[in-house]
Backbone atoms as SQL, in Angstrom:
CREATE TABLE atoms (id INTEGER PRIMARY KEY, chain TEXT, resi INTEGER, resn TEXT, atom TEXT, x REAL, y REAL, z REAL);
INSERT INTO atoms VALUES
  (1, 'A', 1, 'UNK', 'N', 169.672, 254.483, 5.934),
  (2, 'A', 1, 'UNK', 'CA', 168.377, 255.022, 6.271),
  (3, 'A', 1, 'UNK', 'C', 168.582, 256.367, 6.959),
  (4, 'A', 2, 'UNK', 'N', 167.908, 257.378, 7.098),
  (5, 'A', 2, 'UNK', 'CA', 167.705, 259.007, 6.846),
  (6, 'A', 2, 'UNK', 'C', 166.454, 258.792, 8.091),
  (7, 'A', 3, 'UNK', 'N', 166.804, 259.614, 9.194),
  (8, 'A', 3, 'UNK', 'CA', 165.882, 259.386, 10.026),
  (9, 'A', 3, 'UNK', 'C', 165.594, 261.073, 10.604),
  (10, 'A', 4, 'UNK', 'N', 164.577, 261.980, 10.837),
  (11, 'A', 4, 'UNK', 'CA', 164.112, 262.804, 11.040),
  (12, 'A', 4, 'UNK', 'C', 163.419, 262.818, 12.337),
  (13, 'A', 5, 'UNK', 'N', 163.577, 263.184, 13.813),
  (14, 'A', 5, 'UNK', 'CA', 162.753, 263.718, 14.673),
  (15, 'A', 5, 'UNK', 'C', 162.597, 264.672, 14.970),
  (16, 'A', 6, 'UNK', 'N', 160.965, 265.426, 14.646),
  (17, 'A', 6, 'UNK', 'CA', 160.483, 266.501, 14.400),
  (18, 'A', 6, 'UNK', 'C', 159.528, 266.605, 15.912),
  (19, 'A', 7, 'UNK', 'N', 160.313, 267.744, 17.078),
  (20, 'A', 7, 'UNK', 'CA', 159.491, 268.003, 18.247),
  (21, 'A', 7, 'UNK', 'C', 158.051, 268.404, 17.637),
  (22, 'A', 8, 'UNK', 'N', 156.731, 267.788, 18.170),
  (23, 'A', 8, 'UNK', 'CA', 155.535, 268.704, 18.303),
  (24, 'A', 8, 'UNK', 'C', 155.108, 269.274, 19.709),
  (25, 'A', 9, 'UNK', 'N', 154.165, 270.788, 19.049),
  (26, 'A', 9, 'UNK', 'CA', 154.714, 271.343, 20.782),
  (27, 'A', 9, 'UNK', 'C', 153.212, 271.058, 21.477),
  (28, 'A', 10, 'UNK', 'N', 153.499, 271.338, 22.336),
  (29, 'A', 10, 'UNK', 'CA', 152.193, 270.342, 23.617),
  (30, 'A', 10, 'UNK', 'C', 150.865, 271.256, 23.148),
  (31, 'A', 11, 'UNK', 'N', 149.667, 270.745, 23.574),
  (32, 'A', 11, 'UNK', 'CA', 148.860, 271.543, 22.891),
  (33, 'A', 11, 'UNK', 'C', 147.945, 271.496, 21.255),
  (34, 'A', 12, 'UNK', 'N', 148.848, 270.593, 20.618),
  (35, 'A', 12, 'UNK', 'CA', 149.059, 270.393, 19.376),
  (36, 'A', 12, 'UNK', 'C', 149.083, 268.622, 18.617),
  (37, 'A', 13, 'UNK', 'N', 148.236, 268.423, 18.283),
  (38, 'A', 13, 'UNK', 'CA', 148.046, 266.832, 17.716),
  (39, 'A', 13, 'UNK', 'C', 148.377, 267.178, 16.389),
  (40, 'A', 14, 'UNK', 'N', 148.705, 265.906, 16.365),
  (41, 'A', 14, 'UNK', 'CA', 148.834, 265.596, 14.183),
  (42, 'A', 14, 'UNK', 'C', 147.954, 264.744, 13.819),
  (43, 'A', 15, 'UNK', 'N', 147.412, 264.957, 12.617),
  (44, 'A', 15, 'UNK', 'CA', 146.772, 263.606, 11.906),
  (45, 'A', 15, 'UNK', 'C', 147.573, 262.977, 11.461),
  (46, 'A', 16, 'UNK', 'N', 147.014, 261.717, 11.229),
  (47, 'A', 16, 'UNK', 'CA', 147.962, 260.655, 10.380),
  (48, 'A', 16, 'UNK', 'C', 147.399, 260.752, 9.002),
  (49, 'A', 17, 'UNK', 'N', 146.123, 261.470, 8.327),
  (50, 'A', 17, 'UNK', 'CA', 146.170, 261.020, 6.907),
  (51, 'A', 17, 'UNK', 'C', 147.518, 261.676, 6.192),
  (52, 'A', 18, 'UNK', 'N', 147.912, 262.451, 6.563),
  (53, 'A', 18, 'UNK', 'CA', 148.817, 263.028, 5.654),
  (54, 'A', 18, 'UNK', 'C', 149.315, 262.462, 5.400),
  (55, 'A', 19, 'UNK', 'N', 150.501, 261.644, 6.614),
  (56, 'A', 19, 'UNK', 'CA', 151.522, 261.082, 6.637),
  (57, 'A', 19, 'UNK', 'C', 151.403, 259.952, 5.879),
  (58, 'A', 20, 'UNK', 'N', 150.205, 259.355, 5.822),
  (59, 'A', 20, 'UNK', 'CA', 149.745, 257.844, 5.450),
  (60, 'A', 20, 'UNK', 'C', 149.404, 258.511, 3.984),
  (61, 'A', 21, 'UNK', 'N', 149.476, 259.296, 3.504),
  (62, 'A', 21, 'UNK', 'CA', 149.726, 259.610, 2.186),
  (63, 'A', 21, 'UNK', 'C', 150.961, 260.017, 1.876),
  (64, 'A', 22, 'UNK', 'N', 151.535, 260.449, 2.775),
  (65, 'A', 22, 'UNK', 'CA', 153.542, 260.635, 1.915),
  (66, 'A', 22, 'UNK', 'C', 153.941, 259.210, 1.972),
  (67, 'A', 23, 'UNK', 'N', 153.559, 258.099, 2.885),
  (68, 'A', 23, 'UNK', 'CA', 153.807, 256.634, 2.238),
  (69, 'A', 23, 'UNK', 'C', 154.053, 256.105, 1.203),
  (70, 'A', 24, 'UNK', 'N', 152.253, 256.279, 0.937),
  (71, 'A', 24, 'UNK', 'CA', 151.933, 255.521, -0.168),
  (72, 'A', 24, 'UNK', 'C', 152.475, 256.181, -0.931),
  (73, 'A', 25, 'UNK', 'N', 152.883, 257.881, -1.197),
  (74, 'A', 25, 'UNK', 'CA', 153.247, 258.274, -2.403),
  (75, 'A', 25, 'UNK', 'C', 154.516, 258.084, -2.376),
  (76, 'A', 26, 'UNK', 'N', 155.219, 257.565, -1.470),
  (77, 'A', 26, 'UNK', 'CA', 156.622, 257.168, -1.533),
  (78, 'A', 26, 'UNK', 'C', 157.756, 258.374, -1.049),
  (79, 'A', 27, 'UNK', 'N', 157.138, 259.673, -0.783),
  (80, 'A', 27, 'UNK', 'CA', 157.525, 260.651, -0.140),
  (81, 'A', 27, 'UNK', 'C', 158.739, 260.495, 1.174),
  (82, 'A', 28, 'UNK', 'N', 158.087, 259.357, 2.040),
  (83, 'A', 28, 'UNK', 'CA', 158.521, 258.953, 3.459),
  (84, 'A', 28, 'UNK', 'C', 158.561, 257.840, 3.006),
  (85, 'A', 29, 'UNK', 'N', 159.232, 256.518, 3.870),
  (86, 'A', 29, 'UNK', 'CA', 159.323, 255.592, 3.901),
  (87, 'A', 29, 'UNK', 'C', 158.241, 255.100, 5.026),
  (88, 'A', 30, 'UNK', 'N', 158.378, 255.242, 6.024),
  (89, 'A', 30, 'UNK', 'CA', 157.752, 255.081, 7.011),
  (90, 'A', 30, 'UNK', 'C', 157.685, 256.311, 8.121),
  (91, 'A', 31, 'UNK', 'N', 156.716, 256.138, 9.154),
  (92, 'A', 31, 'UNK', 'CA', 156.477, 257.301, 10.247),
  (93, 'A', 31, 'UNK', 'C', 156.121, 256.479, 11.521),
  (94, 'A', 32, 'UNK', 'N', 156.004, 257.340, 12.783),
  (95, 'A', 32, 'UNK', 'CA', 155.512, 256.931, 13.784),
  (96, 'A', 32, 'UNK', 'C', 155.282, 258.055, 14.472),
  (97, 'A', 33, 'UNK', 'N', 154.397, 258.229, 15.439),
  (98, 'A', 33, 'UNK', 'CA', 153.922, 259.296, 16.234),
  (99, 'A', 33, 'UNK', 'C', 154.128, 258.692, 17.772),
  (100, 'A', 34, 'UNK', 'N', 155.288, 259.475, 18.468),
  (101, 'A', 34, 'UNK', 'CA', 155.494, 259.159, 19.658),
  (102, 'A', 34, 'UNK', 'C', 154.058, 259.385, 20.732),
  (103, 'A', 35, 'UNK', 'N', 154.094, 258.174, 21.297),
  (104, 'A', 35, 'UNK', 'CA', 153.075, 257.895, 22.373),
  (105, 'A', 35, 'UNK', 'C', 152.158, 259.102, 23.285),
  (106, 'A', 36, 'UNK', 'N', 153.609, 259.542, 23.528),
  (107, 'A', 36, 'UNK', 'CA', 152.956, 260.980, 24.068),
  (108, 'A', 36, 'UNK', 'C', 153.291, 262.279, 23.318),
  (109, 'A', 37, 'UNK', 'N', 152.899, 261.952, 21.818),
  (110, 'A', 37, 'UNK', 'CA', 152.630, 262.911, 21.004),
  (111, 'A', 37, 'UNK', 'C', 153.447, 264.202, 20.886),
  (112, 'A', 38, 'UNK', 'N', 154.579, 264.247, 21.754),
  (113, 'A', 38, 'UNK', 'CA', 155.778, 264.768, 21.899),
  (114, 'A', 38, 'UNK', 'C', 156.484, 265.071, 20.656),
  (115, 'A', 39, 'UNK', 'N', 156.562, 263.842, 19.775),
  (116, 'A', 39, 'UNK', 'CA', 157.163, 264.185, 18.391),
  (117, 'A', 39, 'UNK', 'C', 156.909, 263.291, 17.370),
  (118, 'A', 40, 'UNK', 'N', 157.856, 263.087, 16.562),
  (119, 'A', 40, 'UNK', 'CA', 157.393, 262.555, 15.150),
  (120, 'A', 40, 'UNK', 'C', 158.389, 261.834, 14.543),
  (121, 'A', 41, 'UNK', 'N', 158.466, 260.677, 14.461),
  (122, 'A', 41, 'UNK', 'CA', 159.860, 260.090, 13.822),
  (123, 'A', 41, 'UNK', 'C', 159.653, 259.864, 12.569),
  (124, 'A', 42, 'UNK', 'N', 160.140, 260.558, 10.892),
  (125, 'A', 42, 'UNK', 'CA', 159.970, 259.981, 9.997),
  (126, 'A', 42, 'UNK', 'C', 161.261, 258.882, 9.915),
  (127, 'A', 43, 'UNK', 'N', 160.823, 257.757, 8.849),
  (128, 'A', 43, 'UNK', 'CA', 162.229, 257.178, 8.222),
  (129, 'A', 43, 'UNK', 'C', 162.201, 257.344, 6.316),
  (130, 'A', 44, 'UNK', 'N', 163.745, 257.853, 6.013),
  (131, 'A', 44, 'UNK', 'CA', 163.532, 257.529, 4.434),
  (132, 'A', 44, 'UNK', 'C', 164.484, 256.197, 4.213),
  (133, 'A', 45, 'UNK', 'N', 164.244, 255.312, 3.428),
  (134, 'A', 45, 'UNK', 'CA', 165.063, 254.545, 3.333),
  (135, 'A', 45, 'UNK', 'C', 166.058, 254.665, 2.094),
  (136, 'A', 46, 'UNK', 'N', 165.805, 255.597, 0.961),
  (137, 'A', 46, 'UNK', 'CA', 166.762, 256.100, 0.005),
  (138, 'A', 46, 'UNK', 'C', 166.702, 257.447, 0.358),
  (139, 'A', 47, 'UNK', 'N', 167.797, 258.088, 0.283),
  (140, 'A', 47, 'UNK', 'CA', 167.805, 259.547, 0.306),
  (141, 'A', 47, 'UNK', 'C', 169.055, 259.901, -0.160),
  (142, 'A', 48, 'UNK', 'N', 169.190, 261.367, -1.364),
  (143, 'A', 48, 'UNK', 'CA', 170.112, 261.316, -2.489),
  (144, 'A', 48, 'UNK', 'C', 171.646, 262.438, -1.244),
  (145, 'A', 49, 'UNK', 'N', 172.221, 262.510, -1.742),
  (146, 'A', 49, 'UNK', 'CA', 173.048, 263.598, -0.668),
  (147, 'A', 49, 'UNK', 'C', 172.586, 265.043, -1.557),
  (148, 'A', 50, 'UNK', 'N', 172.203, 265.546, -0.237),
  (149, 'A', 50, 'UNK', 'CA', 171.900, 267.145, -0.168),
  (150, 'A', 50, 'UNK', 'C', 170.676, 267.212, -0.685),
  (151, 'A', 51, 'UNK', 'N', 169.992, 266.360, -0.611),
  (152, 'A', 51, 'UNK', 'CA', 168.466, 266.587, -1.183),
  (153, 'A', 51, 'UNK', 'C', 167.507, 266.904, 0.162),
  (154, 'A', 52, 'UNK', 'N', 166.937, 267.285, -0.470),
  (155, 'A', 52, 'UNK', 'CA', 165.378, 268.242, 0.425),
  (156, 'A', 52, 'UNK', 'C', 164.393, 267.865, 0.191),
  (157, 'A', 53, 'UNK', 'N', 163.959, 267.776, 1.629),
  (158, 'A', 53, 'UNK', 'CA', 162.287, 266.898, 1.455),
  (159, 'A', 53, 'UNK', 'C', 162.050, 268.240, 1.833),
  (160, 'A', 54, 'UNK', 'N', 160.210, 268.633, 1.640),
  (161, 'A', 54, 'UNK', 'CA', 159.173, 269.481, 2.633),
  (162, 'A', 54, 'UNK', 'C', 157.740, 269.007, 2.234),
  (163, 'A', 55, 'UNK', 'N', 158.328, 268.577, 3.575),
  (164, 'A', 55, 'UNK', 'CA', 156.604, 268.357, 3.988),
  (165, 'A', 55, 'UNK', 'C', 155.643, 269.164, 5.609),
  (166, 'A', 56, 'UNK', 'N', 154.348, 269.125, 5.271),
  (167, 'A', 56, 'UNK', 'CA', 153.144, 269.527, 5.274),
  (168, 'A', 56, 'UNK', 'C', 152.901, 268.852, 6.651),
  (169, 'A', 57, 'UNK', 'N', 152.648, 269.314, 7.515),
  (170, 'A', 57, 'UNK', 'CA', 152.211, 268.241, 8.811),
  (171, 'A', 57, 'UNK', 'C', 151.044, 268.967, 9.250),
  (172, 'A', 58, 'UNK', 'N', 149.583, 268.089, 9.409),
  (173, 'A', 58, 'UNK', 'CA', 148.365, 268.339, 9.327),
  (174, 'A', 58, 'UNK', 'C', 147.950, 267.973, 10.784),
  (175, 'A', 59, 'UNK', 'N', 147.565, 269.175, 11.310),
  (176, 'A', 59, 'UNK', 'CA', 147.031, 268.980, 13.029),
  (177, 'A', 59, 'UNK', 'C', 146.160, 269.805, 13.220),
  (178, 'A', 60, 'UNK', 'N', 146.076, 269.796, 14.401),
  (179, 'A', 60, 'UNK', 'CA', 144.613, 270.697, 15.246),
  (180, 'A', 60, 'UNK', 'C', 145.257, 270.405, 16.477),
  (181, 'A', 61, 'UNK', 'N', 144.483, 272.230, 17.193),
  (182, 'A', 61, 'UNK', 'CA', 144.651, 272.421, 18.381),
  (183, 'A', 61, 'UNK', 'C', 143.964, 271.655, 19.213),
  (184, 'A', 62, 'UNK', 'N', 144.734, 271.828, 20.435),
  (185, 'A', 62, 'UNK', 'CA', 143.720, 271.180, 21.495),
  (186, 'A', 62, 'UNK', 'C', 143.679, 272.052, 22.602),
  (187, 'A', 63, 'UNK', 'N', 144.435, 272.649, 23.532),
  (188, 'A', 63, 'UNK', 'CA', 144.567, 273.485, 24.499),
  (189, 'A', 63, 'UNK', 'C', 145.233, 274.524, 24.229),
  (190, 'A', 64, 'UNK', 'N', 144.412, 275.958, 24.531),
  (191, 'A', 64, 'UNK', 'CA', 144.743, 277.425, 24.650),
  (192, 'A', 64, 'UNK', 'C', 145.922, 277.682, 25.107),
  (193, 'A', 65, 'UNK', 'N', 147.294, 278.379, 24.686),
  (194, 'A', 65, 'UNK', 'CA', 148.127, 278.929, 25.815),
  (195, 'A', 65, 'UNK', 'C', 149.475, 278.852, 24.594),
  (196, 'A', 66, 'UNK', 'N', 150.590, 278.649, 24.865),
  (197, 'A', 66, 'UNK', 'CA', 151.725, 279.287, 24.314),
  (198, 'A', 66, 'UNK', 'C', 152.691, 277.728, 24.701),
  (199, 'A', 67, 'UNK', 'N', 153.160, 277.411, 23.706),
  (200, 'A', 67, 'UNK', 'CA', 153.903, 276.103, 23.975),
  (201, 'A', 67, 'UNK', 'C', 155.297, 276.289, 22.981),
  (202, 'A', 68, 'UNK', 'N', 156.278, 275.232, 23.495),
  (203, 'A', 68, 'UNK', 'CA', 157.571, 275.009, 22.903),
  (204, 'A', 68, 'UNK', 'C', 157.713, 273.546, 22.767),
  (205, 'A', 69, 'UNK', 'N', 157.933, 273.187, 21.717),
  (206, 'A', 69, 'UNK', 'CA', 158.311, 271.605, 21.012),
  (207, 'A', 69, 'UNK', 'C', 159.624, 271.111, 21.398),
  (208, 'A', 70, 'UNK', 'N', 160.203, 270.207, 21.807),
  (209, 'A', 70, 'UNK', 'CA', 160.933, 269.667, 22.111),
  (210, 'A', 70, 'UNK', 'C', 162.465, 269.883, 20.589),
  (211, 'A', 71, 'UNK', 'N', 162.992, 270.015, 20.839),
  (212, 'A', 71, 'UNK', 'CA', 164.440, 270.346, 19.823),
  (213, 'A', 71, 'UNK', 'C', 164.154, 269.184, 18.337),
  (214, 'A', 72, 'UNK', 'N', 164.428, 269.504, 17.101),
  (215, 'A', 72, 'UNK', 'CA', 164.048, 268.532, 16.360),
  (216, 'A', 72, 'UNK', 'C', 165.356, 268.186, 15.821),
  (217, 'A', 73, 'UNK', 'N', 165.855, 266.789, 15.304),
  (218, 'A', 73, 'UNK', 'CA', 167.039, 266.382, 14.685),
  (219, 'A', 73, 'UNK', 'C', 166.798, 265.663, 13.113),
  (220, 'A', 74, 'UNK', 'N', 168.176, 265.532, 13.057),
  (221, 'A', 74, 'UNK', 'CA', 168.517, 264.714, 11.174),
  (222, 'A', 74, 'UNK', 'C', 168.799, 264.162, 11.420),
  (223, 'A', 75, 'UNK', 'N', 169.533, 262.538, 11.290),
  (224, 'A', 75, 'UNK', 'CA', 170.995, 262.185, 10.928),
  (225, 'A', 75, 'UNK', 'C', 170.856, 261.036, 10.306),
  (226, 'A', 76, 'UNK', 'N', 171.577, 260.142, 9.971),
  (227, 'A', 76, 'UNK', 'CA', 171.638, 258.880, 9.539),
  (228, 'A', 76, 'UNK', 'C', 171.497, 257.655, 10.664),
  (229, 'A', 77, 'UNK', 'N', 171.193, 256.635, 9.713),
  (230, 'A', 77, 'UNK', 'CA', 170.979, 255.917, 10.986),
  (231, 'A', 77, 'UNK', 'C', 172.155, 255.469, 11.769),
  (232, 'A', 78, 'UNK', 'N', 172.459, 255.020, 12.662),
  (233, 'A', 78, 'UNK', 'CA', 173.631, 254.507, 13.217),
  (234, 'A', 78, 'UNK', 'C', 174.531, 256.080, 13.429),
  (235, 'A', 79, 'UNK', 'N', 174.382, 256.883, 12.761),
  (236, 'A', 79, 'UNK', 'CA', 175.154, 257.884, 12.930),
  (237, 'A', 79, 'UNK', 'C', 174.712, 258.600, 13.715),
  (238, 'A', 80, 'UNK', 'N', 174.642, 258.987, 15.116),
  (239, 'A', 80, 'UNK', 'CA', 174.501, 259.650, 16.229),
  (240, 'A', 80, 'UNK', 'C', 175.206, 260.793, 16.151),
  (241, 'A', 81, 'UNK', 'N', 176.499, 260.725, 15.776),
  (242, 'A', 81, 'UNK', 'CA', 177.262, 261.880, 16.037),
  (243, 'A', 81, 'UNK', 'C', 177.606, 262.620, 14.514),
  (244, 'A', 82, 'UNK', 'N', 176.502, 262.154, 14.004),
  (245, 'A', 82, 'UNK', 'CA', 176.148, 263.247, 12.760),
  (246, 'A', 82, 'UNK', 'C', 175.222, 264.392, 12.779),
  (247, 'A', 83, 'UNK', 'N', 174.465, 263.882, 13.994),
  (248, 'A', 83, 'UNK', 'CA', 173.580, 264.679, 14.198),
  (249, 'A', 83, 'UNK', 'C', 172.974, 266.214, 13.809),
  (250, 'A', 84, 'UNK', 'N', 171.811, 266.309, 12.994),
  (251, 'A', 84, 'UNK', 'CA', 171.802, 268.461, 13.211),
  (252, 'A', 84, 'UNK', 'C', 170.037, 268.576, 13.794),
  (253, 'A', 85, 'UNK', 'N', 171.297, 269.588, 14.328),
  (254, 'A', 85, 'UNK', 'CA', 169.534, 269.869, 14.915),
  (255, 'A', 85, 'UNK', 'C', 169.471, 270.787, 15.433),
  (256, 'A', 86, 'UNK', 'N', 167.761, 271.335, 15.703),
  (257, 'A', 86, 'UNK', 'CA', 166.678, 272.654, 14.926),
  (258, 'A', 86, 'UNK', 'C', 166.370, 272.849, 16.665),
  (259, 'A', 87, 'UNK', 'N', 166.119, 274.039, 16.768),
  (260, 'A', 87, 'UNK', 'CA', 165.359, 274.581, 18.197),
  (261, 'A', 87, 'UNK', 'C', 164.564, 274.151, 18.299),
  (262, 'A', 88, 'UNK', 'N', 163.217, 273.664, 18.667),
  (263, 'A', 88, 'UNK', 'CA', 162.015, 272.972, 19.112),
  (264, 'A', 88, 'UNK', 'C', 160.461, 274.211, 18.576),
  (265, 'A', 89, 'UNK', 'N', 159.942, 274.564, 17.621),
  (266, 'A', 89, 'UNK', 'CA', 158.873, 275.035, 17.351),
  (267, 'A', 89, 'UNK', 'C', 158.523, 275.832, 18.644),
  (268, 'A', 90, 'UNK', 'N', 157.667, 277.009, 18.159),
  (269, 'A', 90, 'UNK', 'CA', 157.188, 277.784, 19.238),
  (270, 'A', 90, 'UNK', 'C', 155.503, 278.115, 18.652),
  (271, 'A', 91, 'UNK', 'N', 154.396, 277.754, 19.228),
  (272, 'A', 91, 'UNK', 'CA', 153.131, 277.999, 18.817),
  (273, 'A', 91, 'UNK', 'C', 152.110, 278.772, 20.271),
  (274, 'A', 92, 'UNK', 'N', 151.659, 279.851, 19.817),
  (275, 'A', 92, 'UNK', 'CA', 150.044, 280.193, 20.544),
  (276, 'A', 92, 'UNK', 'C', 149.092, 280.073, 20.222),
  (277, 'A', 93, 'UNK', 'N', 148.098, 278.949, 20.886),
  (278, 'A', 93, 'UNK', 'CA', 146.871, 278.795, 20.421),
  (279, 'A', 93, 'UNK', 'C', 146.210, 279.529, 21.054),
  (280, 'A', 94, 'UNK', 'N', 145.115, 280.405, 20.712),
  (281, 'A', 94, 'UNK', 'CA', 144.032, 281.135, 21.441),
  (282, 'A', 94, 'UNK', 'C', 142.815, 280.343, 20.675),
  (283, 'A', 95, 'UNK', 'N', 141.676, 280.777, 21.806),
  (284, 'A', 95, 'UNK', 'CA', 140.437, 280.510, 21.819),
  (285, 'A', 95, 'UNK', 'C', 139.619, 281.120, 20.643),
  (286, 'A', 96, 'UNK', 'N', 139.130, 280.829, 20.220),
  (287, 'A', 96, 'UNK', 'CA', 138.085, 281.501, 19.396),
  (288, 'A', 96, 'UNK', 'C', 136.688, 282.699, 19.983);
């Protein structure tokens, strides 16, 4: 299993229809949205070597100001020290 945590940066919600459509379309295996919305755990349960997912993550702002996402990672499961991983997103929301 192929496990993905993707920081979201504060400020910033996700919807779940998306995700609940890369499901069903078999895209993802499964997802979860950490509690305090901090980040995003996908799981794939087949994944080919060196293949590339991209996906689409569907949100809305919530609070004005300039935020940084927590660092995002890859790896396999059980494999900790396979680890790769991405700087944490940088977003400014302004007001309308």
């Amino acid at each position: 299993m192929s496990v993905a945590i993707i920081g979201i940066p504060n400020g910033f919600e996700l919807r779940a229809k998306k995700l609940q459509e890369y499901v069903k379309s078999g895209i993802i295996s499964k997802y979860e949205i950490l509690s305090d919305q901090s980040s995003i755990v996908i799981y794939w349960t087949v994944m080919a070597p060196k293949q590339s997912i991209s996906l689409i993550l569907d949100g809305h702002s919530m609070i004005p100001g300039k935020f940084k996402a927590p660092a995002s990672r890859f790896y396999i499961y059980y494999s900790d020290e396979f680890k790769k991983w991405n700087d944490g997103l940088s977003i400014e929301i302004t007001q309308k």
